[in-house]
mmCIF file of the C-alpha atoms, coordinates in Angstrom:
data_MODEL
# 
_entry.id   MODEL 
# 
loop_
_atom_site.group_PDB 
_atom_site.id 
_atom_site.type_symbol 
_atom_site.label_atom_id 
_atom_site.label_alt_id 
_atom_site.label_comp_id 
_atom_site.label_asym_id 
_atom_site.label_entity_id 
_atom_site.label_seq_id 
_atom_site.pdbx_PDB_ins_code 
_atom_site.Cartn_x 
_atom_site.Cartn_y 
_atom_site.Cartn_z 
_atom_site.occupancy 
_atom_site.B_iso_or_equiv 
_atom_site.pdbx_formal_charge 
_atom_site.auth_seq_id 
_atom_site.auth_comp_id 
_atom_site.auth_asym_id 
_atom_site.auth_atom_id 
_atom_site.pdbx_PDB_model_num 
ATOM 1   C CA . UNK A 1 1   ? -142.454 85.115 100.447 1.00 0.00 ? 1   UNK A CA 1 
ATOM 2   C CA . UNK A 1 2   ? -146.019 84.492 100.352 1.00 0.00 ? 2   UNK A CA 1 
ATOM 3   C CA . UNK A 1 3   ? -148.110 82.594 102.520 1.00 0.00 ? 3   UNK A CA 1 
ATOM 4   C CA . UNK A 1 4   ? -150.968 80.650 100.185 1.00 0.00 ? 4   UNK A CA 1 
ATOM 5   C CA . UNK A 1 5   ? -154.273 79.482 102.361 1.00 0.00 ? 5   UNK A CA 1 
ATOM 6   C CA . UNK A 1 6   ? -154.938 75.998 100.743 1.00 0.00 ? 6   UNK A CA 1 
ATOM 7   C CA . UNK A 1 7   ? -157.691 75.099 103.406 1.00 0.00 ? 7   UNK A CA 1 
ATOM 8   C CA . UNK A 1 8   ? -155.487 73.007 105.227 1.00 0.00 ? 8   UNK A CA 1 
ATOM 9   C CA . UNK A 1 9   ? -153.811 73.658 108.948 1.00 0.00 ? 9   UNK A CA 1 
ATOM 10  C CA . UNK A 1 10  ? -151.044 75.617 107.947 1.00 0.00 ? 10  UNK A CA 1 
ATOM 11  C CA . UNK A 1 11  ? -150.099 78.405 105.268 1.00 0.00 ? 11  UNK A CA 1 
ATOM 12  C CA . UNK A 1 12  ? -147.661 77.267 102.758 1.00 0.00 ? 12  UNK A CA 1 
ATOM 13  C CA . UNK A 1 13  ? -144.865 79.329 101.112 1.00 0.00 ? 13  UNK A CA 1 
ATOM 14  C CA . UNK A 1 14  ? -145.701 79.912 97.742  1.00 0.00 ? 14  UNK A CA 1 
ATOM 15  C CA . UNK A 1 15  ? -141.365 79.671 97.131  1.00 0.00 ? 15  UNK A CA 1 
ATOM 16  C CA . UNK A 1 16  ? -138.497 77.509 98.242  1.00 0.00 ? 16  UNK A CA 1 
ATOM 17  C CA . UNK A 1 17  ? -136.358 79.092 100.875 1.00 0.00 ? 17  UNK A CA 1 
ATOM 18  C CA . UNK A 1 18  ? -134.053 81.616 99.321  1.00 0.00 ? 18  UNK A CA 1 
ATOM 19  C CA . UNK A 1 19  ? -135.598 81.476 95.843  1.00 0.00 ? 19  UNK A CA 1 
ATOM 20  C CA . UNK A 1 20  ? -136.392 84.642 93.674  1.00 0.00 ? 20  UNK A CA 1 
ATOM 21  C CA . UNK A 1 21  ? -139.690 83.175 92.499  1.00 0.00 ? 21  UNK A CA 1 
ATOM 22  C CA . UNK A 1 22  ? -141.583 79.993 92.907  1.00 0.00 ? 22  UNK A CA 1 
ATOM 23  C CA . UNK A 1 23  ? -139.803 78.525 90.143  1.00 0.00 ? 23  UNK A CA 1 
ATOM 24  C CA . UNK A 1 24  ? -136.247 79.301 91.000  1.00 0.00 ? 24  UNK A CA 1 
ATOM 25  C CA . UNK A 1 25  ? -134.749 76.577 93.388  1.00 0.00 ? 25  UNK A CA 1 
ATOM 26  C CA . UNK A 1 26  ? -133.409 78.475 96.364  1.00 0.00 ? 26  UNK A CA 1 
ATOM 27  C CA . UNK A 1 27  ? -131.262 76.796 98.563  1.00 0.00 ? 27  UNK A CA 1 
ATOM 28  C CA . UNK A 1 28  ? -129.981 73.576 100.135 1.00 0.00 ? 28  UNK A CA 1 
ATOM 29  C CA . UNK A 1 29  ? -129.484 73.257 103.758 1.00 0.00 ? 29  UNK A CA 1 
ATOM 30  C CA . UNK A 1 30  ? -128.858 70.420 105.971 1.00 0.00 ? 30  UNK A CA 1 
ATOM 31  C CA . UNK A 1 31  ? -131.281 69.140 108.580 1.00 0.00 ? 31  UNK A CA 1 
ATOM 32  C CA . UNK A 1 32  ? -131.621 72.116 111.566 1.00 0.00 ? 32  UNK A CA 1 
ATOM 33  C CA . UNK A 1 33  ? -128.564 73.786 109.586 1.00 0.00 ? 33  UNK A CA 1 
ATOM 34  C CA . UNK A 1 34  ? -128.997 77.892 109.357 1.00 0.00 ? 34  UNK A CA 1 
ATOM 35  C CA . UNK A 1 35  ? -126.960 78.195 106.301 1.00 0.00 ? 35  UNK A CA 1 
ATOM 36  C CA . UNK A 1 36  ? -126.552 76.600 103.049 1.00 0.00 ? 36  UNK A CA 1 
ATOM 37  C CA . UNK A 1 37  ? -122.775 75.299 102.281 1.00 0.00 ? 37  UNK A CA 1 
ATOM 38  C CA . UNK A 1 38  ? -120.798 74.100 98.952  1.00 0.00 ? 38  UNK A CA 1 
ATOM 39  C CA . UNK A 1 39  ? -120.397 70.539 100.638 1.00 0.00 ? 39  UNK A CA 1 
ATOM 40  C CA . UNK A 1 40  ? -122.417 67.932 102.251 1.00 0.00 ? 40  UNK A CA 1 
ATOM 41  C CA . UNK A 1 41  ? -121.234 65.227 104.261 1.00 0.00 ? 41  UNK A CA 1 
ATOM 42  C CA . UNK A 1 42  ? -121.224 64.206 108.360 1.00 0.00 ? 42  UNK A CA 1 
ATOM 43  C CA . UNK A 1 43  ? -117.699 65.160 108.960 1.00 0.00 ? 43  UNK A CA 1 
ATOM 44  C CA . UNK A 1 44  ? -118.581 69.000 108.004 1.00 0.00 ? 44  UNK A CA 1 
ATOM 45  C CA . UNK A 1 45  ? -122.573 68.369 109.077 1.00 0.00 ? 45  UNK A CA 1 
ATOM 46  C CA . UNK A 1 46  ? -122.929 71.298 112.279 1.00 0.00 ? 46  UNK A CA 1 
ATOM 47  C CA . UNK A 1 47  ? -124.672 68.888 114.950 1.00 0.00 ? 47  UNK A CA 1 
ATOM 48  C CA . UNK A 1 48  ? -122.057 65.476 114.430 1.00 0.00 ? 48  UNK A CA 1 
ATOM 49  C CA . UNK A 1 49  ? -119.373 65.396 117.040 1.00 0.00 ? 49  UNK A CA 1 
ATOM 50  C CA . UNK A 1 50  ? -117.842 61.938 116.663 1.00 0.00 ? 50  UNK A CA 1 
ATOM 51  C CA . UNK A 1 51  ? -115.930 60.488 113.729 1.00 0.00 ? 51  UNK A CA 1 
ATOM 52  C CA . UNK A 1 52  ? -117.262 57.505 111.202 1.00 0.00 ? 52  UNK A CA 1 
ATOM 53  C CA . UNK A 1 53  ? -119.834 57.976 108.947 1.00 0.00 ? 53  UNK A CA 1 
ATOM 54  C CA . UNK A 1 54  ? -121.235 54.720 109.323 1.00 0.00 ? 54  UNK A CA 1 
ATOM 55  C CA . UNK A 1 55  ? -122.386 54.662 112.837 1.00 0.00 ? 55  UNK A CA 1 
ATOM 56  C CA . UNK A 1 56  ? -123.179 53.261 115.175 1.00 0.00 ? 56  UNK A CA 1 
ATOM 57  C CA . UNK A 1 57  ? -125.252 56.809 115.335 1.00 0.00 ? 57  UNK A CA 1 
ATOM 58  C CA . UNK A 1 58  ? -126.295 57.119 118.740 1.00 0.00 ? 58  UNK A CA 1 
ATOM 59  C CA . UNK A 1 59  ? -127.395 60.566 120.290 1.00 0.00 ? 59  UNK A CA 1 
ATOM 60  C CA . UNK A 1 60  ? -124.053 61.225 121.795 1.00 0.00 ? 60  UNK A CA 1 
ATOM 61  C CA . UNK A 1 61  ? -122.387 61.489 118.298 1.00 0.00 ? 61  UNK A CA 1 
ATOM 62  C CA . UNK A 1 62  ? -124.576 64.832 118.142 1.00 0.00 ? 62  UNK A CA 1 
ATOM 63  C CA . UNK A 1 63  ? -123.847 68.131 119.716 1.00 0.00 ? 63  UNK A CA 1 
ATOM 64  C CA . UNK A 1 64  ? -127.071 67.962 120.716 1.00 0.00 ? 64  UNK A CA 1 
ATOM 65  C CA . UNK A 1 65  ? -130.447 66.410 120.786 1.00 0.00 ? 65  UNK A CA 1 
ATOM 66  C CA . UNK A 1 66  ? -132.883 67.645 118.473 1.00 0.00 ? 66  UNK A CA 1 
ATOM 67  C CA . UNK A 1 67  ? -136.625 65.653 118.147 1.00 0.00 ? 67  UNK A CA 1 
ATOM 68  C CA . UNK A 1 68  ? -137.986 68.280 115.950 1.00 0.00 ? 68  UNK A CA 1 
ATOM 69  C CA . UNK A 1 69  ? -136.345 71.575 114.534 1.00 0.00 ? 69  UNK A CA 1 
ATOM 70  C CA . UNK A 1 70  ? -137.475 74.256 116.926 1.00 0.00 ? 70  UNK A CA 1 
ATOM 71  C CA . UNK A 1 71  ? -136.421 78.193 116.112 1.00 0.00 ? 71  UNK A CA 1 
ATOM 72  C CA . UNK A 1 72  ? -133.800 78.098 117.032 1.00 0.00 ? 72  UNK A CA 1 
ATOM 73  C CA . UNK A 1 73  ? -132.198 75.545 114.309 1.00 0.00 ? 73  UNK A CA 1 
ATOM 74  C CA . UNK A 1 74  ? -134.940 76.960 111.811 1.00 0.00 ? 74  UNK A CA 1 
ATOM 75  C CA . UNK A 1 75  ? -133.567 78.596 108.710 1.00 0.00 ? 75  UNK A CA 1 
ATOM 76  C CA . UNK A 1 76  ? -136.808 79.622 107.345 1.00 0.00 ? 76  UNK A CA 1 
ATOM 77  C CA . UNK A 1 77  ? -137.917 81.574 111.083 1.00 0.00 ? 77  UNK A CA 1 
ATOM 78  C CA . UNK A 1 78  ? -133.816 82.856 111.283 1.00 0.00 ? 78  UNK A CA 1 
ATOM 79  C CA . UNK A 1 79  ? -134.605 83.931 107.148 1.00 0.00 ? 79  UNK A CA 1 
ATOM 80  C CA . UNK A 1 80  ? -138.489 85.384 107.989 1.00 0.00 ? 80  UNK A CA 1 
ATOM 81  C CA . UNK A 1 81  ? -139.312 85.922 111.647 1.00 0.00 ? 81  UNK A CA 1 
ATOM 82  C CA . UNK A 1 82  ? -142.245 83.960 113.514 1.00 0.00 ? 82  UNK A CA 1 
ATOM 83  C CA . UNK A 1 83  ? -145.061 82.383 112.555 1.00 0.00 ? 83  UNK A CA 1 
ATOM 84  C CA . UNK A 1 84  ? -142.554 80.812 109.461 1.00 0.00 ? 84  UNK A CA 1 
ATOM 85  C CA . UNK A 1 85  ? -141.024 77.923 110.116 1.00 0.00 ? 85  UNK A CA 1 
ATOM 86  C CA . UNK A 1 86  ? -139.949 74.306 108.784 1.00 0.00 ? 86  UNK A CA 1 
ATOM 87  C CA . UNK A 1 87  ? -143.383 72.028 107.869 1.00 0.00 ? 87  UNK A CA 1 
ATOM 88  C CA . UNK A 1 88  ? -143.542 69.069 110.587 1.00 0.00 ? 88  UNK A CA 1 
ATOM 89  C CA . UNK A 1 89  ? -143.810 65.557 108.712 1.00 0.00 ? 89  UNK A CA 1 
ATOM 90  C CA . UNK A 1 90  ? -147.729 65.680 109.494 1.00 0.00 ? 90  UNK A CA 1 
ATOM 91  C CA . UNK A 1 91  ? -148.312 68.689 107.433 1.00 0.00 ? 91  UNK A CA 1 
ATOM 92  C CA . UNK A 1 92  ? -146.409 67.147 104.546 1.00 0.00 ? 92  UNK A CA 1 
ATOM 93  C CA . UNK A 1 93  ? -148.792 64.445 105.197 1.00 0.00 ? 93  UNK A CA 1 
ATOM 94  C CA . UNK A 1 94  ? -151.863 66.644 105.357 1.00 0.00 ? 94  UNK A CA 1 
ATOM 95  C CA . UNK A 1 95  ? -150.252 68.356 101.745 1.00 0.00 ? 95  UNK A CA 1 
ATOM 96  C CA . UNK A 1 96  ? -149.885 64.971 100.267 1.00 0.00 ? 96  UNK A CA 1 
ATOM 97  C CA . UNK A 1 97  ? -153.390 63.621 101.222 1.00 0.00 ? 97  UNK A CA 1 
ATOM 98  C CA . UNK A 1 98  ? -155.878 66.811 100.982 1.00 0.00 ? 98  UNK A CA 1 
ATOM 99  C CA . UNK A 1 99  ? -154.823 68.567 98.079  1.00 0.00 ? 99  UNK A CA 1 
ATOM 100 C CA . UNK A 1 100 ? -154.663 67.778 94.481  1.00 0.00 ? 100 UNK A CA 1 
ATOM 101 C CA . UNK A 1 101 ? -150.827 67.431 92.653  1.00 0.00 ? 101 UNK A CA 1 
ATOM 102 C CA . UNK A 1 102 ? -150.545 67.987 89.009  1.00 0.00 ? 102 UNK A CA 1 
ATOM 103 C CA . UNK A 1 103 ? -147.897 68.127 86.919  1.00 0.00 ? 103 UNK A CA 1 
ATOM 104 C CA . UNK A 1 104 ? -147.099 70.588 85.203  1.00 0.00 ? 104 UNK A CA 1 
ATOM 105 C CA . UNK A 1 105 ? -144.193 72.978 83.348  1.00 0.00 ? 105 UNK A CA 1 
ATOM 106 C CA . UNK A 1 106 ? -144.200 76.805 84.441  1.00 0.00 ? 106 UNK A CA 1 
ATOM 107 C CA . UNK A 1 107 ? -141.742 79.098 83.457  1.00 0.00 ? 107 UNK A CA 1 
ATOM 108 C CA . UNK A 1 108 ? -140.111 76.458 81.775  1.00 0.00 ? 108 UNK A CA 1 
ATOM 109 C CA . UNK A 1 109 ? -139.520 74.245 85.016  1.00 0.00 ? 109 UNK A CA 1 
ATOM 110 C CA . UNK A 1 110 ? -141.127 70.731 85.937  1.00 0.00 ? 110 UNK A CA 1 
ATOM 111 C CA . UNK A 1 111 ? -142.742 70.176 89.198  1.00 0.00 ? 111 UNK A CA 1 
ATOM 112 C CA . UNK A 1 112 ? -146.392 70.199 90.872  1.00 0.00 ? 112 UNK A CA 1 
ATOM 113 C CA . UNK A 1 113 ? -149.679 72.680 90.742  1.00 0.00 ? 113 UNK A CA 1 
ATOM 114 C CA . UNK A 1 114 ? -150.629 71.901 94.114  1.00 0.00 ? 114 UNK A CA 1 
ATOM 115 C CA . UNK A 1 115 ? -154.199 72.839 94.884  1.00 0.00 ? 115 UNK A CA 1 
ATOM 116 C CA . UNK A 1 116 ? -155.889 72.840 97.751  1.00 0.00 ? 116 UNK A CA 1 
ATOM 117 C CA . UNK A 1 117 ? -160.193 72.195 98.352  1.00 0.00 ? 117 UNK A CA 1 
ATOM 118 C CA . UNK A 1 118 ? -160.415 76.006 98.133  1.00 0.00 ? 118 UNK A CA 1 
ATOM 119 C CA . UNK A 1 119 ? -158.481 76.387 94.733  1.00 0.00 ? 119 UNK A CA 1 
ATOM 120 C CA . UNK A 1 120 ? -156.156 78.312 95.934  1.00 0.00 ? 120 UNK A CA 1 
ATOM 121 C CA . UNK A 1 121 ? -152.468 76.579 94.684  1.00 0.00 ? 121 UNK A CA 1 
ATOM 122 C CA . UNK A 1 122 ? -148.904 76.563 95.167  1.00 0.00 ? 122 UNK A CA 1 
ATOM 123 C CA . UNK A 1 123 ? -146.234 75.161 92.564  1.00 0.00 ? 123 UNK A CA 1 
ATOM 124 C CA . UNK A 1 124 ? -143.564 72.990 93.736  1.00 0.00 ? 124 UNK A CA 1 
ATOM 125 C CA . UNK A 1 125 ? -140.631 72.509 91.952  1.00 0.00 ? 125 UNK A CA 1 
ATOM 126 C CA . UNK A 1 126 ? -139.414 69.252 90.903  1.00 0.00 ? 126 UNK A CA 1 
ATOM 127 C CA . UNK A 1 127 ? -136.809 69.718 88.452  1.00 0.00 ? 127 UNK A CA 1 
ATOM 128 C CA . UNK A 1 128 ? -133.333 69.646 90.284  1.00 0.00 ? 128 UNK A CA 1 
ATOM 129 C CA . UNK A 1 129 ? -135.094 69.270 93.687  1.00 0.00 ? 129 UNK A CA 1 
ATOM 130 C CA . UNK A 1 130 ? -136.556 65.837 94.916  1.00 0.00 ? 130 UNK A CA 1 
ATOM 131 C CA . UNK A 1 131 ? -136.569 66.005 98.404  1.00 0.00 ? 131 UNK A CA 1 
ATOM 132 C CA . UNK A 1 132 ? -137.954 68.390 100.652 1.00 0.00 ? 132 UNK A CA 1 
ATOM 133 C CA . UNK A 1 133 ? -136.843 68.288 104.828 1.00 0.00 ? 133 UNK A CA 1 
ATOM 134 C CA . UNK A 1 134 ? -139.448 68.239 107.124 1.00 0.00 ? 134 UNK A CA 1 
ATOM 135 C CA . UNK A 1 135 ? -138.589 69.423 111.174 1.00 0.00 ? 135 UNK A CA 1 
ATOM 136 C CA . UNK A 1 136 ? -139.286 66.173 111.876 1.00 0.00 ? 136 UNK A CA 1 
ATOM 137 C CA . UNK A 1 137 ? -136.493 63.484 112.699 1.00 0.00 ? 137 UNK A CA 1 
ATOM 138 C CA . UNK A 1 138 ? -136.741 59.694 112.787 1.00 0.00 ? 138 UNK A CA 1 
ATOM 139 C CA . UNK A 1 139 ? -136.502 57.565 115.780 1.00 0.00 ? 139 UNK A CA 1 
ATOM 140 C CA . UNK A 1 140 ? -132.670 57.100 114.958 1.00 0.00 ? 140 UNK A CA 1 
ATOM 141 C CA . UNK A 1 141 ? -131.089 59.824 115.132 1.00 0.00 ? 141 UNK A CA 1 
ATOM 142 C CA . UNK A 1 142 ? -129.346 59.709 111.545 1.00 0.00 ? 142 UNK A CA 1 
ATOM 143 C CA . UNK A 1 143 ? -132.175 60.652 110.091 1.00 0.00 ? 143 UNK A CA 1 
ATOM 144 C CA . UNK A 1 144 ? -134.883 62.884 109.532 1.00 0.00 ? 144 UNK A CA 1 
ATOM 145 C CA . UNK A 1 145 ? -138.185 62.592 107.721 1.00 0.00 ? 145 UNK A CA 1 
ATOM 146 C CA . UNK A 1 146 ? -138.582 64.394 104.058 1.00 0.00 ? 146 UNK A CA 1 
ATOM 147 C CA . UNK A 1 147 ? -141.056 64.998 100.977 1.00 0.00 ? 147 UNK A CA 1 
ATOM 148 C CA . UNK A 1 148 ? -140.062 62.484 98.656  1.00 0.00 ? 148 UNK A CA 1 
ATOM 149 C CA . UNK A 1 149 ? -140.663 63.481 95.090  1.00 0.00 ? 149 UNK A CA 1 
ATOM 150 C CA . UNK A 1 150 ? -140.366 61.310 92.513  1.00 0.00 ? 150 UNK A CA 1 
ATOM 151 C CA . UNK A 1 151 ? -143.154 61.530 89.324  1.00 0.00 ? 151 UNK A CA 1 
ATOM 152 C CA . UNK A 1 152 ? -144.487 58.551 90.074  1.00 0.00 ? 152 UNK A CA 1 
ATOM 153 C CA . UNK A 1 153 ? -144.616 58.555 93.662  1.00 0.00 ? 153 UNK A CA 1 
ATOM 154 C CA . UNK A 1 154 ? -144.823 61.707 96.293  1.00 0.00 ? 154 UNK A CA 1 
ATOM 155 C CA . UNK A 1 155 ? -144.544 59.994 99.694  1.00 0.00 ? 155 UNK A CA 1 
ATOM 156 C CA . UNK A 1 156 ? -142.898 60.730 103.316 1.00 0.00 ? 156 UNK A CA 1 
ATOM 157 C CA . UNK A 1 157 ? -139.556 59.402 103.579 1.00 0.00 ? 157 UNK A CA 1 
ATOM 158 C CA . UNK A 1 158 ? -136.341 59.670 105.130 1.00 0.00 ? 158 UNK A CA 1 
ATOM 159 C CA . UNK A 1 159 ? -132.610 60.529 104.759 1.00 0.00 ? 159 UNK A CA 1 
ATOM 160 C CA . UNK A 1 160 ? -129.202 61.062 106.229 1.00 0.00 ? 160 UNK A CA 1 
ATOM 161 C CA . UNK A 1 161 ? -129.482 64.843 108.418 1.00 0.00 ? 161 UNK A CA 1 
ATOM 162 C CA . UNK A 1 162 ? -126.302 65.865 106.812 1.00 0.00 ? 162 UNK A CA 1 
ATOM 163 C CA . UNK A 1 163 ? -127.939 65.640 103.433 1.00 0.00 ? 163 UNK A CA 1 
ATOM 164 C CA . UNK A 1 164 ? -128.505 69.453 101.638 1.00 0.00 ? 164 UNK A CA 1 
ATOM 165 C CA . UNK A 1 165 ? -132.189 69.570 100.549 1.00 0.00 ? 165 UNK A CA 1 
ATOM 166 C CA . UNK A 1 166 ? -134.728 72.146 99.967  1.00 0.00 ? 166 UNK A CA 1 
ATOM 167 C CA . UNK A 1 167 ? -137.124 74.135 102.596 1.00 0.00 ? 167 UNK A CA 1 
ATOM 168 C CA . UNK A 1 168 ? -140.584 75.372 101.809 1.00 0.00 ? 168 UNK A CA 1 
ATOM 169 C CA . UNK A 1 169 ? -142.134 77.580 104.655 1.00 0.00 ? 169 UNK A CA 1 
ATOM 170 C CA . UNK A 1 170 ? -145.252 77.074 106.303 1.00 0.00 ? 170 UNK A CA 1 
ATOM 171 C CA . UNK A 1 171 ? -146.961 79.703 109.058 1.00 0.00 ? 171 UNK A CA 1 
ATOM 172 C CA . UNK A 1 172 ? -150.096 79.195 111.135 1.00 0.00 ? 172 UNK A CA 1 
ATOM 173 C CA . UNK A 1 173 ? -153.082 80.645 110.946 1.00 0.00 ? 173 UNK A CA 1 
ATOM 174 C CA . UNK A 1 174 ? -153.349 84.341 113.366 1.00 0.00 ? 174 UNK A CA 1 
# 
């Protein structure tokens, strides 16, 4: 994995997590889940402890309580070591608002050129894949905030945590 400089506060990935190449898909985890399954649902979701998957979700039906994916509950730091780790839902932001999207076909897969005020781009893959997790969960606990990619919207949004999504990496600047 590559770390791209588009100008912004973070590196981004220039791949998905466990993808060959930028244009493969990698894989799906759920939210603050190490390990990508067959099956997604809140009866085999890691952090749900109480039965009913349609609440009331309070924190107690969760093994534990989890604001934002630290690293320990980070696949991409488990996968790559430190600085990587899971983009909060202000850097999606920042991706979404400073840098340029357009669409485009490589290697015979739809998705995004996504350049930054330097020039410098990553693609992101939109064929198969339509949301991307942030490490950043909603007030209720249910849910967790995620790139929402659609062609003719790319916005923040949010979705069930058991949910199996993409990951794309981001590091800090050293």
């Amino acid at each position: 994995m590559l770390a791209i400089d588009l100008g912004l506060s973070v590196k981004w990935a220039d791949r998905n997590l466990g993808a060959y190449s930028p244009t493969d898909t990698g894989g799906l985890y759920a939210w603050a889940e190490l390990t990508p399954k067959n099956k997604y649902t809140w009866e085999n979701y890691k952090h749900w402890v109480s039965s009913g998957k349609f609440g009331p979700f309070l924190e107690k039906h969760f093994s534990k309580e989890i604001h934002s994916i630290d690293s320990s509950d980070d696949a991409i730091t488990r996968k790559y070591g430190k600085p990587w780790r899971i983009p909060t839902a202000t850097e999606f932001q920042e991706l979404i608002s400073k840098c340029r999207w357009v669409k485009t076909t490589e290697n015979g897969k739809a998705g995004f050129r996504i350049y930054g005020n330097n020039e410098n781009s990553i693609f992101l893959l939109t064929e198969g894949v339509e949301h991307y997790w942030s490490a950043t969960r909603m007030q209720k606990p249910q849910h967790a905030k995620v790139l929402d990619i659609h062609y003719s919207k790319i916005q923040l949004f949010y979705r069930a945590r058991y949910y199996g999504f993409n990951l794309r990496g981001v590091c800090d600047y050293e």
